[in-house]
C-alpha positions in Angstrom: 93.2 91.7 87.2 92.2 90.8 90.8 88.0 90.6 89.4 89.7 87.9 86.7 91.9 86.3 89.9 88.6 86.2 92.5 86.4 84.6 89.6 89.3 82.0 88.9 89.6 81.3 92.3 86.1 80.7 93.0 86.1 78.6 90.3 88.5 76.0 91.8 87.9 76.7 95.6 85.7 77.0 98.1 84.7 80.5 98.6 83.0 82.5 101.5 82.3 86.0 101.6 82.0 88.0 105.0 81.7 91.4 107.0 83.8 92.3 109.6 84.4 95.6 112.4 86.8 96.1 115.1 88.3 97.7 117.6 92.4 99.7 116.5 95.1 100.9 118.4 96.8 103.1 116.2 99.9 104.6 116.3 103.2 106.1 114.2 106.5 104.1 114.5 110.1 105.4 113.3 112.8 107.0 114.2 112.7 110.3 116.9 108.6 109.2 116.2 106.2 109.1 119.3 104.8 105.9 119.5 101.1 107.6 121.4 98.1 104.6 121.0 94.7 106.2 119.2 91.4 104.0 119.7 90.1 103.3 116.5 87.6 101.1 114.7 87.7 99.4 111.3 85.1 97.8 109.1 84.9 96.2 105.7 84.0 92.9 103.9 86.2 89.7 102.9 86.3 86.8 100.8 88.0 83.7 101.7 89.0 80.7 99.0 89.8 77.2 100.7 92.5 76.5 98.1 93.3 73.3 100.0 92.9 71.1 103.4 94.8 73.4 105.7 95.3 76.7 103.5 93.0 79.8 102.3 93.7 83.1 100.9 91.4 86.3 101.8 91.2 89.5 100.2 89.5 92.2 102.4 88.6 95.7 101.7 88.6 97.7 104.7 88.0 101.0 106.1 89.7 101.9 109.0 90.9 104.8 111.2 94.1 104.8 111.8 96.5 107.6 113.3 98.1 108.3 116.3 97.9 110.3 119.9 101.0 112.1 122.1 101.8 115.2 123.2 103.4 117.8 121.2 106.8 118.6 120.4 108.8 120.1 117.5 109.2 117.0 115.7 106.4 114.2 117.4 106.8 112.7 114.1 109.7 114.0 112.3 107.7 116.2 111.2 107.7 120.7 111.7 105.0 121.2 113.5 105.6 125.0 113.1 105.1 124.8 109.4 101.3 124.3 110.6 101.6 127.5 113.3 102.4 124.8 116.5 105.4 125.8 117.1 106.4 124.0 120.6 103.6 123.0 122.5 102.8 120.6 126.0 99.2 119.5 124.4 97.6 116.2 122.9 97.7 116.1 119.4 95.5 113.6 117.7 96.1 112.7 114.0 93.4 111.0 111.8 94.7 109.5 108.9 91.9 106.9 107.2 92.7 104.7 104.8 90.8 102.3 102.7 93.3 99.2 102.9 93.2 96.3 101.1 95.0 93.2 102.9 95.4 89.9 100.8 96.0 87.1 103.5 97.2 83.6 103.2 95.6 81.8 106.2 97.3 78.4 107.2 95.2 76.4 109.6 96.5 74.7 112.3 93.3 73.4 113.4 89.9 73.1 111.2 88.6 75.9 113.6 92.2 78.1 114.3 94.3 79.8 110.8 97.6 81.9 111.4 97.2 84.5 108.9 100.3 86.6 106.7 100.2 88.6 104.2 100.6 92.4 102.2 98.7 95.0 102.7 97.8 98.2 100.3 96.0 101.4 101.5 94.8 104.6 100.1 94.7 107.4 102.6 91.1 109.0 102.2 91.6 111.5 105.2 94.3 113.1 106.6 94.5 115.5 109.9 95.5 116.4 112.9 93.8 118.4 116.4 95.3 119.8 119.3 93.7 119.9 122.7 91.8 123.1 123.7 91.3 123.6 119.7 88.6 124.1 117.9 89.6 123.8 114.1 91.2 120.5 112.9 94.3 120.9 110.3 94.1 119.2 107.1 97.2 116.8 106.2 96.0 115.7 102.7 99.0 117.5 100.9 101.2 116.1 103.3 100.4 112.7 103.5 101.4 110.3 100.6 98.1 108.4 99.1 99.4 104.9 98.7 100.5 102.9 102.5 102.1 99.3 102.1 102.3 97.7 105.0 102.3 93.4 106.1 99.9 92.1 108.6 100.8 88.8 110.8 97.5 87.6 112.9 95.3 84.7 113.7 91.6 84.2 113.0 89.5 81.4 115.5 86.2 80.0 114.0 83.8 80.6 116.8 80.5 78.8 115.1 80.4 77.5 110.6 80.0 81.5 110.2 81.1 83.8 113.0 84.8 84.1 113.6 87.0 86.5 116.0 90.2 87.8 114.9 93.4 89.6 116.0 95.8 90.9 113.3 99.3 93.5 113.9 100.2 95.3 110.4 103.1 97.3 110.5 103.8 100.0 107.7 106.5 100.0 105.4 106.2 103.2 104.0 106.4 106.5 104.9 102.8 108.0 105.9 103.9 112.1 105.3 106.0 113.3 102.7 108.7 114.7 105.6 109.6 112.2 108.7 110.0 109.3 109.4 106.7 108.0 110.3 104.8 104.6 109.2 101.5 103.0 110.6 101.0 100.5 112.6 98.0 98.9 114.1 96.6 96.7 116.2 93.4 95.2 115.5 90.6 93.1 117.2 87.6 92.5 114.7 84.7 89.8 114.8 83.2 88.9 111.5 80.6 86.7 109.9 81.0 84.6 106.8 77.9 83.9 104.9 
């Protein structure tokens, strides 16, 4: 369904396709949920349709690590840690949960060179795990961490030359990231791209 919407959209509007990476700062949000900043990085490819003067929509398929960073407690997340043999603890914990996400944005532009961009998000966790500090073996999450992540990301993109472009983007998660807590993702992301 979305190959038969891309070819039908390229059909009637102008199309560009592109690569992107950037720069993340992860985290968890929720209730009794640490909000600790992880540096990440994303990376993927786009495709954006001019559907008229001052609107576009882009579908992107990116990869990015996402997680979060805080020192432990009982429930940093909502979650038992002791159901994983932490117990209580006063060390970093890091968790790594990737995703392969898949925003569709609708870009207005305000300018010919400046678009506000809003839209859903879909992502499908591909890794899932958290470290502690002073420990050598990660612990895998993958049974405890649902698959599918909707989020919505709010942003702007500014046209630097016809084909590079710079690009800031928030996308806060709807969903629940582990199948006990309270957790959701969010993310703040930096990313330059080129449009060919």
């Amino acid at each position: 369904m979305i190959a038969a919407a891309l070819i039908s959209m390229s059909a009637m509007a102008q199309v560009q396709f592109g690569a992107k990476v950037g720069f993340d700062m992860t985290n968890f949000w929720g209730e009794n949920v640490q909000h600790g900043m992880k540096p990440a990085y994303q990376v993927g490819v786009l495709m954006e349709a001019k559907l008229a003067d001052r609107f576009a929509i882009a579908p992107e398929v990116v990869f990015a690590a996402q997680g979060g960073q805080f020192k432990a407690v009982k429930d940093g997340l909502g979650i038992d840690l002791s159901q994983w043999g932490l117990g209580d603890l006063d060390k970093d914990v890091t968790y790594n949960t990737n995703y392969i996400n898949v925003p569709v944005m609708l870009k207005f532009y305000a300018t010919p060179n400046f678009s506000i961009d809003l839209g859903p998000q879909v992502g499908f966790n591909v890794y899932s795990k958290y470290s502690v500090e002073d420990v050598d073996d990660a612990v895998d999450l993958k049974d405890h961490t649902k698959t599918v992540d909707f989020g919505v990301g709010l942003g702007a993109t500014y046209s630097l030359t016809e084909n590079a472009f710079v690009q800031a983007r928030y996308t806060l998660g709807l969903t629940k990231t582990f199948e006990n807590g309270e957790a959701k993702n969010g993310n703040i992301q930096v990313a330059f791209g080129w449009k060919f």
